[in-house]
DRENTORKOL-3810 file (N, C-alpha, C; in nm, 4 decimals):
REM DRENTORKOL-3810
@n.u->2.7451; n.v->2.6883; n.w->5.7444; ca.u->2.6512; ca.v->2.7390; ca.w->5.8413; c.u->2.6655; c.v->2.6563; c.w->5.9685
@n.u->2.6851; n.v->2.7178; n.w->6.0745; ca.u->2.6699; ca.v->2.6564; ca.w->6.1846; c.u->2.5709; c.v->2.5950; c.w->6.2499
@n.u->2.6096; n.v->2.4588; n.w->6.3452; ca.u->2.4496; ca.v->2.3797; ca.w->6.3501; c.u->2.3820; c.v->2.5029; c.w->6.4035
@n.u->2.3582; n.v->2.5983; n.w->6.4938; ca.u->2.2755; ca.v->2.6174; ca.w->6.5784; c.u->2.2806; c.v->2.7698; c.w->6.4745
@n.u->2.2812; n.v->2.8029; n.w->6.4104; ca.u->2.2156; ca.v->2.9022; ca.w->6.2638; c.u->2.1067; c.v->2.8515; c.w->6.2210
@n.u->2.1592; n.v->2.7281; n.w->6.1828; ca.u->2.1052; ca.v->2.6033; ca.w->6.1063; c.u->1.9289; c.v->2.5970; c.w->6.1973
@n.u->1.9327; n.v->2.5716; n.w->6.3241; ca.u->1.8334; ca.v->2.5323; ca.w->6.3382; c.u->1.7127; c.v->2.6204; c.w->6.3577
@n.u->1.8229; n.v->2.6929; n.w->6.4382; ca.u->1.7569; ca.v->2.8796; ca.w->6.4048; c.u->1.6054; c.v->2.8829; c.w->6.2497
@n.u->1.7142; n.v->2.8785; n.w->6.1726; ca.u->1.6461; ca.v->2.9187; ca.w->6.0095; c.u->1.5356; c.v->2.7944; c.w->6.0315
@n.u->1.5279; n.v->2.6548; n.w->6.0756; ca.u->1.5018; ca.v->2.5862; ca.w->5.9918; c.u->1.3864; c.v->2.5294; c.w->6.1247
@n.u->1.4386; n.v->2.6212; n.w->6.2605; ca.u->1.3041; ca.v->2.6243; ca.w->6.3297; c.u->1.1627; c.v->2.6294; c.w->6.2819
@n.u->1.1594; n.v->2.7494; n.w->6.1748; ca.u->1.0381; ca.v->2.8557; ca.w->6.1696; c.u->0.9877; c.v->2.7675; c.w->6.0210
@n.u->1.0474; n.v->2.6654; n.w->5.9798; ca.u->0.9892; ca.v->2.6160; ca.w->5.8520; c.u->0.8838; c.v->2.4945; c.w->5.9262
@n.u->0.8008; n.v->2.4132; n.w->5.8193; ca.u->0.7523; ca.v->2.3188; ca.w->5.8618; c.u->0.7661; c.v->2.1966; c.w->5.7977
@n.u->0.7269; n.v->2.0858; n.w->5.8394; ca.u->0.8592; ca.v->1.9531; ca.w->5.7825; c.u->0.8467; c.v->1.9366; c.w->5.6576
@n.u->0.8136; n.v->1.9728; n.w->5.5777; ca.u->0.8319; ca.v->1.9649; ca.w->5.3879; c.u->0.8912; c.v->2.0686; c.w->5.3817
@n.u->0.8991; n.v->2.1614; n.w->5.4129; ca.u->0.9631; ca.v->2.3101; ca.w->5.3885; c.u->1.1191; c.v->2.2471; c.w->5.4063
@n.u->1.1393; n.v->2.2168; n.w->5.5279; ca.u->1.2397; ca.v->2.1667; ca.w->5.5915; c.u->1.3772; c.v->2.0743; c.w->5.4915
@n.u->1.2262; n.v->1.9833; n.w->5.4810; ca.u->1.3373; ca.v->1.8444; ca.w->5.3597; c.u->1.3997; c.v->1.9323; c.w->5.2855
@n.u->1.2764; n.v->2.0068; n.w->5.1865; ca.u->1.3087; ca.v->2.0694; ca.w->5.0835; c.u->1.4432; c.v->2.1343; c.w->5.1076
@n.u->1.4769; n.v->2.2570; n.w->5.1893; ca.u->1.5747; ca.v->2.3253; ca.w->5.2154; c.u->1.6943; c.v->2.2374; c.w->5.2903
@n.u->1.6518; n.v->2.1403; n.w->5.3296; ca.u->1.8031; ca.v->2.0418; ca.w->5.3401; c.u->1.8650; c.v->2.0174; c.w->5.2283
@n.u->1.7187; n.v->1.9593; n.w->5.1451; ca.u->1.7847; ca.v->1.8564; ca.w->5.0503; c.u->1.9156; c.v->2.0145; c.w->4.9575
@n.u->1.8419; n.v->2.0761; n.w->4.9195; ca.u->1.9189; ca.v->2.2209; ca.w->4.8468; c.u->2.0423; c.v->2.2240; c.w->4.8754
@n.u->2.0646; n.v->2.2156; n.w->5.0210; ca.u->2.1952; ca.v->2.2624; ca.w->5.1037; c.u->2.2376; c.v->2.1059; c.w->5.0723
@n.u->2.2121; n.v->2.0618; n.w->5.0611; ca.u->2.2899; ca.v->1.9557; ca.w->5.0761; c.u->2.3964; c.v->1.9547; c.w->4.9614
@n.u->2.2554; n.v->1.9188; n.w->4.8025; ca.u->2.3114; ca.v->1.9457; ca.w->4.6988; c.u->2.4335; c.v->2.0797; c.w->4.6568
@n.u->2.3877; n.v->2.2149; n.w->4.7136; ca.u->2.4657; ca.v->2.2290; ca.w->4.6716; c.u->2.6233; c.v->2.2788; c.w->4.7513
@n.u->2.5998; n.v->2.1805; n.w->4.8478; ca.u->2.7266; ca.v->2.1843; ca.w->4.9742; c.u->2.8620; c.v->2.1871; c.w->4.9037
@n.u->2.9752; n.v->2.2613; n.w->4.9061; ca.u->3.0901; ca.v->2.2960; ca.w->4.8646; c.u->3.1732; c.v->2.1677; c.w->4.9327
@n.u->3.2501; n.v->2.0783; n.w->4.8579; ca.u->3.3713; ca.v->2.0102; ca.w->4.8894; c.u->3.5218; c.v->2.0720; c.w->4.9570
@n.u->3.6003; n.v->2.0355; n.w->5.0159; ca.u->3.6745; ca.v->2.0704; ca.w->5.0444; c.u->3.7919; c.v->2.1526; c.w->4.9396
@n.u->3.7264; n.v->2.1105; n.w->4.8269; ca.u->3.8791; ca.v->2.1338; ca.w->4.7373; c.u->3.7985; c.v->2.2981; c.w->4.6973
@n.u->3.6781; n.v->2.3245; n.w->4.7067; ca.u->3.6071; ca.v->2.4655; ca.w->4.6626; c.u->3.4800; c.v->2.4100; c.w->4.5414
@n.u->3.5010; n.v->2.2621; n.w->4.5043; ca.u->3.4113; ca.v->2.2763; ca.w->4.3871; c.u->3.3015; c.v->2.2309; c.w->4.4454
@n.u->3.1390; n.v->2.2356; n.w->4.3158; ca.u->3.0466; ca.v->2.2186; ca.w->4.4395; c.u->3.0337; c.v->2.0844; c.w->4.3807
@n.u->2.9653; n.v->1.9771; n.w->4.4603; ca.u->2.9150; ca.v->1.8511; ca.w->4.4358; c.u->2.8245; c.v->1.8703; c.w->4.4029
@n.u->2.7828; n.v->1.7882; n.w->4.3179; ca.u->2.6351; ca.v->1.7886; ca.w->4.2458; c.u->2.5799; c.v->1.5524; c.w->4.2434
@n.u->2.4936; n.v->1.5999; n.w->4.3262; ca.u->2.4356; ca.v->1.4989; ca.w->4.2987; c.u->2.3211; c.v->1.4285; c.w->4.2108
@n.u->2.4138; n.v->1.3078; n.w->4.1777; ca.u->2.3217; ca.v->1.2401; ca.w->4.0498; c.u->2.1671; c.v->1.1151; c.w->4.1272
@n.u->2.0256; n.v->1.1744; n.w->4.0801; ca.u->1.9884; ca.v->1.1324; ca.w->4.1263; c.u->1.9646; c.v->0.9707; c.w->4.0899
@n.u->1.9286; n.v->0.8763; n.w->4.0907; ca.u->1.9467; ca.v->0.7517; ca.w->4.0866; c.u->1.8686; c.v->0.6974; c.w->4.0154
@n.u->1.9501; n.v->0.6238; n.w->3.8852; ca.u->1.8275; ca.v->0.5816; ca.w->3.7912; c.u->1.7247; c.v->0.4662; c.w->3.8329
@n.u->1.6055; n.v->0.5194; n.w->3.8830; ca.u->1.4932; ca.v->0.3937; ca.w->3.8606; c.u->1.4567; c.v->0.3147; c.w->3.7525
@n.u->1.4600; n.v->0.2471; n.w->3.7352; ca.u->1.4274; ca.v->0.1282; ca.w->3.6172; c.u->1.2936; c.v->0.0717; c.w->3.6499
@n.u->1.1598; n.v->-0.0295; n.w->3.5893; ca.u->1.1331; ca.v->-0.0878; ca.w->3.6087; c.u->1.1709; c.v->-0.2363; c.w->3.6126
@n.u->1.1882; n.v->-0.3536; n.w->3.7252; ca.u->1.3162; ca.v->-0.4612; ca.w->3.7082; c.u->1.2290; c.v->-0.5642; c.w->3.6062
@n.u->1.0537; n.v->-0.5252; n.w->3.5637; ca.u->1.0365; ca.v->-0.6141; ca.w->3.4335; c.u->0.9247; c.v->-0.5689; c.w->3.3679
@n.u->1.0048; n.v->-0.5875; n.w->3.2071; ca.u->0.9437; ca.v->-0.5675; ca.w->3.0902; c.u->0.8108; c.v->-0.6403; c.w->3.0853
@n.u->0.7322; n.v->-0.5673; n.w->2.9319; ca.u->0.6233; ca.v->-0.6585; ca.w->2.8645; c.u->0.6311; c.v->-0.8107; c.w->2.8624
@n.u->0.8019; n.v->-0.8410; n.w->2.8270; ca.u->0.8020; ca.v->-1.0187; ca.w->2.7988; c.u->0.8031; c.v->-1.0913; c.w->2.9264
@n.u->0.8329; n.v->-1.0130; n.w->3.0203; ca.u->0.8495; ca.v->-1.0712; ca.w->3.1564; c.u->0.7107; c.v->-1.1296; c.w->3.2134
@n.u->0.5907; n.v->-1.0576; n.w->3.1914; ca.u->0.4851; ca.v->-1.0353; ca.w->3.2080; c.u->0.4140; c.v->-1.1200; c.w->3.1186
@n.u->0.4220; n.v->-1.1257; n.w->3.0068; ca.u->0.3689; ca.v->-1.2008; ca.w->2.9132; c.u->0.4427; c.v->-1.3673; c.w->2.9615
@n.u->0.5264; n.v->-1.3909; n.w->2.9611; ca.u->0.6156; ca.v->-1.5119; ca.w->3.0871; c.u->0.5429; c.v->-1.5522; c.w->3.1722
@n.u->0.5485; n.v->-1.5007; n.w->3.2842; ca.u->0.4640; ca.v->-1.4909; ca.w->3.4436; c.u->0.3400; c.v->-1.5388; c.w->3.3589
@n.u->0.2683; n.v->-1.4625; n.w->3.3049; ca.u->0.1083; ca.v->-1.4651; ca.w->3.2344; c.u->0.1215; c.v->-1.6333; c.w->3.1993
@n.u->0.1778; n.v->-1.6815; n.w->3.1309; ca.u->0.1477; ca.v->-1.7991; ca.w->3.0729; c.u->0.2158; c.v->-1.9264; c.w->3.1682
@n.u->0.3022; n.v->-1.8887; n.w->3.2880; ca.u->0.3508; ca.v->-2.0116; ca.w->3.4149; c.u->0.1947; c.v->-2.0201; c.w->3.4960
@n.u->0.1037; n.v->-1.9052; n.w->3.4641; ca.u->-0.0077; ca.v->-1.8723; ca.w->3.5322; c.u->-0.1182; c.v->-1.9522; c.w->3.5043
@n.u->-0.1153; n.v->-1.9597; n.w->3.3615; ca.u->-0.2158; ca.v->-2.0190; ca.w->3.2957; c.u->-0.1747; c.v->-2.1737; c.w->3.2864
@n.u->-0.0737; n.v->-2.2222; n.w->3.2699; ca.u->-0.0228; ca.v->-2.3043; ca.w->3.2841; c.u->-0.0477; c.v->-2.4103; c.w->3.4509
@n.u->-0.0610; n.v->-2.3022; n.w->3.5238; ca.u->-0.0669; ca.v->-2.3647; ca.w->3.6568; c.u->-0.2072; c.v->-2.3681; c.w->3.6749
@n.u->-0.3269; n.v->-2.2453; n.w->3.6460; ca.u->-0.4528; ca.v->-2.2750; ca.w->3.6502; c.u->-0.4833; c.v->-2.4147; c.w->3.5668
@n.u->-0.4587; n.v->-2.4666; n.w->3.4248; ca.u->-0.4738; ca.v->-2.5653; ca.w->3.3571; c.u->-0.4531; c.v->-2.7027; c.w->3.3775
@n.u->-0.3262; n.v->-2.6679; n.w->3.4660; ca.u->-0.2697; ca.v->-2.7969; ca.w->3.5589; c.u->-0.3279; c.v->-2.8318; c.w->3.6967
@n.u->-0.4331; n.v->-2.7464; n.w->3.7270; ca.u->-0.5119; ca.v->-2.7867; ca.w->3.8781; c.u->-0.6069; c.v->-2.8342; c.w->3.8125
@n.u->-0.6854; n.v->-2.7920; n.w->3.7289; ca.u->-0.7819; ca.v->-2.8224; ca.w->3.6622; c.u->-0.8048; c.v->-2.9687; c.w->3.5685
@n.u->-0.6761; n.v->-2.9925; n.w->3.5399; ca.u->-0.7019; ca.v->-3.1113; ca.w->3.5135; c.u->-0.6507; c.v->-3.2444; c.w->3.5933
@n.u->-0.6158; n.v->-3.1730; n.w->3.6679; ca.u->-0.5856; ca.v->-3.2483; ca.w->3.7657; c.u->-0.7237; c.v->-3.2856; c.w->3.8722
@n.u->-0.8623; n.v->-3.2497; n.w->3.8408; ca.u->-0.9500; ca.v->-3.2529; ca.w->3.9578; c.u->-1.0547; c.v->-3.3440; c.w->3.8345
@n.u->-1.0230; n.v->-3.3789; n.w->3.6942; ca.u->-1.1040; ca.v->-3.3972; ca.w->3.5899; c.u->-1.1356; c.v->-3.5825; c.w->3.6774
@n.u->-1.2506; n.v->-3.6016; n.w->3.6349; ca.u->-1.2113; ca.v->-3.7741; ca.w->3.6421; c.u->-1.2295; c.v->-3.8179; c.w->3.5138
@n.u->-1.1700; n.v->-3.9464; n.w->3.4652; ca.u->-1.1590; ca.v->-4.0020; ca.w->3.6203; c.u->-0.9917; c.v->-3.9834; c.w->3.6511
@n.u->-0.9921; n.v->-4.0178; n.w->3.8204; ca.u->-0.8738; ca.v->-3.9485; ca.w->3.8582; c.u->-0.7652; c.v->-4.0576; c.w->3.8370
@n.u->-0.7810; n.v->-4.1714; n.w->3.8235; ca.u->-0.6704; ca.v->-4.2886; ca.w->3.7351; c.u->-0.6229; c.v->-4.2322; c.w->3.5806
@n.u->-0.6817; n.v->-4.1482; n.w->3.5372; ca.u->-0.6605; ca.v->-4.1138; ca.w->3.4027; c.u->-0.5366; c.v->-4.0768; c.w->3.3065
@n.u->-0.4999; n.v->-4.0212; n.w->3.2163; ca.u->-0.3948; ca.v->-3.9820; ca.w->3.1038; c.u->-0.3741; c.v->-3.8528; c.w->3.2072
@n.u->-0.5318; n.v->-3.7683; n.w->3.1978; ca.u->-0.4921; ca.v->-3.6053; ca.w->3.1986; c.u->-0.4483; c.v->-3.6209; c.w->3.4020
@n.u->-0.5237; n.v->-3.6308; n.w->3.4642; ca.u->-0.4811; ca.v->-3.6534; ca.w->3.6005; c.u->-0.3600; c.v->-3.6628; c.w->3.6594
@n.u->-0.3088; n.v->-3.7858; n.w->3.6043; ca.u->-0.1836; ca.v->-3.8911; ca.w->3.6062; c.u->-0.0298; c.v->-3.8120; c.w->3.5643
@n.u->-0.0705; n.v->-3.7916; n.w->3.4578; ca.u->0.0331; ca.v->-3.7520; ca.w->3.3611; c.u->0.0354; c.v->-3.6538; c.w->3.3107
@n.u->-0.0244; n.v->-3.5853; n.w->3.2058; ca.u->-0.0146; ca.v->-3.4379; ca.w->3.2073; c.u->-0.0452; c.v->-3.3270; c.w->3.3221
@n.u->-0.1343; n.v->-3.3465; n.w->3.3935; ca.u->-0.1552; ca.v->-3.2664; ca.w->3.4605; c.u->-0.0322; c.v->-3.2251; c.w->3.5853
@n.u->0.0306; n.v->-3.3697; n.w->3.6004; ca.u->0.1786; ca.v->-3.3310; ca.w->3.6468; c.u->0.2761; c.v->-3.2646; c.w->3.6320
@n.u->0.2780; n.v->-3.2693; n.w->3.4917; ca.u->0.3903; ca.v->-3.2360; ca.w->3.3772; c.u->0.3630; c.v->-3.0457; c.w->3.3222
@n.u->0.2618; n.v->-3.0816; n.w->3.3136; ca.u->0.2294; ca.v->-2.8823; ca.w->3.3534; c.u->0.2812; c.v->-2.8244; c.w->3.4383
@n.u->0.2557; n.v->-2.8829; n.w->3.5817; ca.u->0.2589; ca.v->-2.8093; ca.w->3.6782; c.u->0.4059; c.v->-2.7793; c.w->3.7229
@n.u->0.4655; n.v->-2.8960; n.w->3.6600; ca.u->0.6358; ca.v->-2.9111; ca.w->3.6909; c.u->0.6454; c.v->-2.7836; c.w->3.6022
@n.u->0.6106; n.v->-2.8333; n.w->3.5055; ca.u->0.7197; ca.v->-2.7250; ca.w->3.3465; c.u->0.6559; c.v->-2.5592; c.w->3.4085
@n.u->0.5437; n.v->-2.5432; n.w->3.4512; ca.u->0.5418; ca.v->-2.4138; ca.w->3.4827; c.u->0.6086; c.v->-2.3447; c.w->3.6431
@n.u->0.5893; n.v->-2.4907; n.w->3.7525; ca.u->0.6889; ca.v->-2.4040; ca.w->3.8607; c.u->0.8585; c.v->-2.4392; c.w->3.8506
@n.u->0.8957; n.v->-2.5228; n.w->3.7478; ca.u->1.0422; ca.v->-2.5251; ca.w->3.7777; c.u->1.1201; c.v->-2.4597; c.w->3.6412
@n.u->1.0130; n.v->-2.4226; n.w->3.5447; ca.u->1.0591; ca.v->-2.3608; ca.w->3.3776; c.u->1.0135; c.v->-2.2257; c.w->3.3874
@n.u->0.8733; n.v->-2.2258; n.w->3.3545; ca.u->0.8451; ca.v->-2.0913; ca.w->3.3197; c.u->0.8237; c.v->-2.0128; c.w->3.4311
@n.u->0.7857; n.v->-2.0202; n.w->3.5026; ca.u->0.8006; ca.v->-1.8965; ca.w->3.6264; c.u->0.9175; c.v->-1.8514; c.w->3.6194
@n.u->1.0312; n.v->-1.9196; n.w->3.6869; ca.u->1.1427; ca.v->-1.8617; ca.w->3.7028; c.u->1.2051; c.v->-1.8285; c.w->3.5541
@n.u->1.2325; n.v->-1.8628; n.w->3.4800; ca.u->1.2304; ca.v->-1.7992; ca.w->3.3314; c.u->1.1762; c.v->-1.6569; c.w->3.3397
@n.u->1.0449; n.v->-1.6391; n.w->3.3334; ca.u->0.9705; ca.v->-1.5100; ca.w->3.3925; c.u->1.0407; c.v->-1.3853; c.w->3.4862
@n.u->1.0628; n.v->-1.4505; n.w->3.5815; ca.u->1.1451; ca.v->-1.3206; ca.w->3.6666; c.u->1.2638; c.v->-1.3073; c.w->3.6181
@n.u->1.3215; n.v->-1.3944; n.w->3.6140; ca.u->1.4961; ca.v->-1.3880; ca.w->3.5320; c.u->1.5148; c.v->-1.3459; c.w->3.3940
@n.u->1.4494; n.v->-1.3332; n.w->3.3176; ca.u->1.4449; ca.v->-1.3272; ca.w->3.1730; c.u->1.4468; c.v->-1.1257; c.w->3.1577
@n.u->1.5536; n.v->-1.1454; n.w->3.0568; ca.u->1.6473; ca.v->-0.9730; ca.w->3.0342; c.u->1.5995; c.v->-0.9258; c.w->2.8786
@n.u->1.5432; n.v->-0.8095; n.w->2.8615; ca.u->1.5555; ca.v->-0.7511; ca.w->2.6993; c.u->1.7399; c.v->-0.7883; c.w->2.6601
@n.u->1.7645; n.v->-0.8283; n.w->2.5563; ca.u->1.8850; ca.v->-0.7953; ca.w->2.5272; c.u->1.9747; c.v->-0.6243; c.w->2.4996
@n.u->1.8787; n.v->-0.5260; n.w->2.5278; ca.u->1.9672; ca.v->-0.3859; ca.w->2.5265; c.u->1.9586; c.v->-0.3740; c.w->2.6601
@n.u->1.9242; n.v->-0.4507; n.w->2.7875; ca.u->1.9600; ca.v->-0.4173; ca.w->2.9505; c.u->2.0632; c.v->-0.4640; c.w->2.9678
@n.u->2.1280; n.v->-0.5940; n.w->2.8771; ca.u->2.2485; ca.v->-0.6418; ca.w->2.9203; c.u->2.3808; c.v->-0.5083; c.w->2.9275
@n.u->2.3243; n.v->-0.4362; n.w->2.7914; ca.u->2.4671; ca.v->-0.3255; ca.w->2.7978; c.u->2.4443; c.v->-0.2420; c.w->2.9974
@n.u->2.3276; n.v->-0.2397; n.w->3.0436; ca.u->2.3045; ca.v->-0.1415; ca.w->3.1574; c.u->2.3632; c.v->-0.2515; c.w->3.2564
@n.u->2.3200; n.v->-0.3743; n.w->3.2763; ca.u->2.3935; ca.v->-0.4490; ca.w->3.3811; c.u->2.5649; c.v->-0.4420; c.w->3.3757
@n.u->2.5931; n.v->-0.4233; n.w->3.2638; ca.u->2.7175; ca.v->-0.4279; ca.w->3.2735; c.u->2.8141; c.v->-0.3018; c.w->3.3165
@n.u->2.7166; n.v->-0.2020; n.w->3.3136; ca.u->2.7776; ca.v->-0.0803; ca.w->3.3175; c.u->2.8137; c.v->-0.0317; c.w->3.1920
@n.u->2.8154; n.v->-0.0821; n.w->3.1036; ca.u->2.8983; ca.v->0.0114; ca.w->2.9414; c.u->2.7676; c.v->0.1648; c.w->2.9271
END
């Protein structure tokens, strides 16, 4: 179809009408060789699972637990001093990132392409 057919027809539509009847033509636009292309639309995934979440959930709790005892007195103390450090490390330099990075083992076959 020629552009100015094209705009003709696609004057008198209104802009959802419009997409719609692009997107159609688009799909089913003929290749040079005669066959038609068909387009595959694109798999969405969500990029994280239940365990991912359940992860995140506990770097969370981990970090609420670690402010908290960190404000306990007295502030010379065991929990202050020392654990309350040691939380806060293990949840922003372990489990958080663990959390976002962390894969079901049947996505590995999809990252790979097989």
């Amino acid at each position: 179809m020629t552009p100015i057919c094209e705009n003709i027809i696609f004057a008198s539509l209104n802009t959802k009408e419009w997409i719609i009847a692009r997107k159609a033509q688009t799909v089913a636009a003929p290749e040079k060789s005669g066959k038609s292309k068909e387009l595959k639309a694109p798999r969405f995934s969500v990029p994280f699972t239940r365990k991912n979440y359940l992860i995140l959930g506990a770097g969370v709790v981990m970090l609420l637990v670690g402010y908290v005892l960190m404000g306990q007195p007295p502030h010379d103390g065991f929990l202050s001093l020392t654990l309350s450090p040691i939380l806060l490390t293990a949840a922003y330099c372990i489990v958080i990132p663990w959390g976002i990075m962390a894969r079901d083992k049947s996505d590995g076959a999809l990252a790979r392409g097989d």
